[in-house]
Phi, psi and omega in degrees: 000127173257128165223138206275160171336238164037272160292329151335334186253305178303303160342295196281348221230322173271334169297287182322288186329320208281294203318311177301329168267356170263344162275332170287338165297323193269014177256336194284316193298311152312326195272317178285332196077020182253130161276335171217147178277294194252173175291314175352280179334308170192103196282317176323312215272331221265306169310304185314324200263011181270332180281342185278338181298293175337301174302325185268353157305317180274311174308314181299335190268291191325359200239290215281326184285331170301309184298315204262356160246017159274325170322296207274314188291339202276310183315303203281339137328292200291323173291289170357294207311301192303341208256321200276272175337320172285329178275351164293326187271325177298327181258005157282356179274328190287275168024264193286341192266356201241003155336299138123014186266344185293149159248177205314303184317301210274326166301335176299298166333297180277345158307307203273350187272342164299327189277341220244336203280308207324327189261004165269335181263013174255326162309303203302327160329306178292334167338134179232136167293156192305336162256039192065037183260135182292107171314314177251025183287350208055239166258050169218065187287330179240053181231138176278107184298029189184132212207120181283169173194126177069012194140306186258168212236121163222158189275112158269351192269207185230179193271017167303164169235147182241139186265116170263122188260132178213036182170139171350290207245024209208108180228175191221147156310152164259335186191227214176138184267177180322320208266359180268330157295331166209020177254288206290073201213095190289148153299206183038215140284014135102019168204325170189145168274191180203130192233134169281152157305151166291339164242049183253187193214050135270192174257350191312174208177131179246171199211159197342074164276142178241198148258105136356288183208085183291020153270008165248358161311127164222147182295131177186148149332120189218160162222134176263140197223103189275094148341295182213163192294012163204034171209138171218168161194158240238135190231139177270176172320298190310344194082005166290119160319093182249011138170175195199165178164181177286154162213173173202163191328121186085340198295143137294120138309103191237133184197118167085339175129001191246150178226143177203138174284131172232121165259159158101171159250130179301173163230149176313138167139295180303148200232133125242155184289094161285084192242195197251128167294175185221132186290160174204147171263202220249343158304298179306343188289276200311299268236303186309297162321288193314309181326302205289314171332285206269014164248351171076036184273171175288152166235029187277327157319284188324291213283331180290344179241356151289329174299310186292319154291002143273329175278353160287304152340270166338313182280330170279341155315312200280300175307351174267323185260323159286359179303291212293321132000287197261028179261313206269300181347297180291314187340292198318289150349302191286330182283344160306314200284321156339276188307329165298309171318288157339312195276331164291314186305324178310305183310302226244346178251338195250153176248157178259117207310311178274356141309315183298318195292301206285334193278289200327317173318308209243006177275290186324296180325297181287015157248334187280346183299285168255046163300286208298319186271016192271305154346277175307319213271310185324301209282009164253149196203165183295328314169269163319330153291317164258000000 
């Protein structure tokens, strides 16, 4: 069979192509690390790793979303904290104040260091994040939520929560609005408060009231009424009598489920007031306090409603600390599934180098070889021979 020159070169000019386009895949795959450039390459594979991308893509946003609300909370903790030391001071100042050894001066004194905490916890009310968003605003981040008018301290944002999805099946508040925090706070003991009358002119004074028995509670008005300076007796809204008796110095008071302790001596006359709580903030707490300084009022009402705005503190401190809590939790989570992913994608995507390296080795060799003999082969002729 003869064959010419000719085809003899095109053969080899089609062979030499081929060779050429399989070292340029294993040159692109060694420099990227990749196996496959296009779905070409492989669609099935191509396909798969376009879905594992997709997943570590959605796992990336759930990691940015998780940092701004660990973030926005890491804020509101750290405000909690600060908020928590001014009403512990405010209430060794309540304290210091009910001695009852004060003159006029040194209340005055302890009044205006009350107005100075009260307008540092209406700053920090006000806090803002590093991207200028108000932290206790609810979903109104960029209205500053707390504002004076008239007098008063009033709430502008809303009682929204704004939510961060930081996981499939798993999302977390970032913080608590204003009105939960330094709003929603029942007075008294946090089931009723207690007010002496304003005219009375005994000495008397109550002391830890609680509930007993809260299934004998019932919400209503009460007046407690000292008839004479050792018999009183107790009236509901309607003006009925719901109990009555002797009393003396120390003595309980029991009705309906509720006990409040009375010290001091009474005068015929004198009265308190027993209503429901009702909420207030904490602003009104502190402001409330500055008042009885300087009207020279009881301040046992002041430490019953510092306590409930420090145990409301405390509870959003705690709601703040499992936030943060189930934030690192999912992190975690989320960072496994990350690492997994990863390593599948690799599997489906990625080449393997010292393989790649050794075929790329040995592809160069067999093309420069028959480069020399396509080279060697051209140059012979019938001519050279004879």
């Amino acid at each position: 069979m003869r064959i010419s020159t000719k085809s003899f070169q095109l053969q080899w000019l089609s062979n030499f192509n081929s060779r050429q386009v399989e070292l340029t895949e294993i040159q692109r795959q060694v420099s990227t690390g990749r196996r496959i450039a296009t779905a070409a390459d492989d669609p099935a594979g191509a396909a798969q790793a376009t879905l594992l991308q997709q997943s570590l893509d959605r796992l990336a946003n759930f990691e940015r979303s998780a940092d701004t609300a660990r973030r926005r909370l890491a804020i509101e903790e750290s405000v909690l904290d600060k908020v928590t030391n001014s009403l512990d001071r405010v209430r060794e100042l309540t304290i210091q104040a009910n001695n009852g050894k004060l003159d006029q001066g040194s209340r005055e004194a302890i009044a205006a260091e009350a107005e100075e905490i009260l307008a540092g916890i209406v700053g920090l009310s006000n806090t803002q994040d590093g991207e200028g968003r108000y932290i206790f605003a609810g979903n109104r981040v960029k209205t500053q939520p707390f504002s004076e008018s008239g007098g008063n301290i009033v709430y502008n944002g809303d009682d929204g929560v704004r939510l961060e999805r930081i996981g499939d099946q798993r999302t977390v508040a970032e913080g608590h609005p204003g009105s939960e925090v330094f709003g929603a706070i029942r007075d008294g003991n946090g089931t009723y408060s207690i007010k002496p009358g304003a005219a009375n002119s005994g000495t008397a004074y109550y002391q830890n009231p609680t509930v007993t028995d809260p299934s004998a509670w019932v919400v209503d008005n009460y007046t407690i009424t000292f008839t004479a300076p050792d018999a009183y007796e107790v009236t509901d809204g309607g003006g009925g009598v719901i109990a009555a008796g002797t009393f003396a110095r120390g003595d309980t008071i029991n009705f309906n489920g509720a006990a409040i302790v009375i010290e001091g001596d009474p005068a015929a006359g004198d009265t308190f007031a027993i209503d429901p709580s009702r909420y207030q903030s904490m602003f009104d707490t502190v402001q409330n306090f500055v008042d009885a300084l300087r009207q020279g009022t009881e301040l046992n009402s002041t430490l019953l409603d510092l306590d409930r705005a420090l145990e409301n503190v405390s509870n959003v401190r705690s709601a703040v600390g499992s936030r943060l809590s189930v934030i690192d939790e999912q992190g975690d989570t989320n960072e496994e599934l990350t690492i997994q992913l990863r390593q599948t994608l690799s599997g489906i995507q990625d080449v393997d180098l010292a393989s790649a390296i050794s075929t790329l080795q040995q592809q160069l060799t067999s093309l420069e070889a028959a480069q020399k003999v396509f080279a060697q082969t051209s140059q012979l002729s019938l001519f050279r021979v004879l």
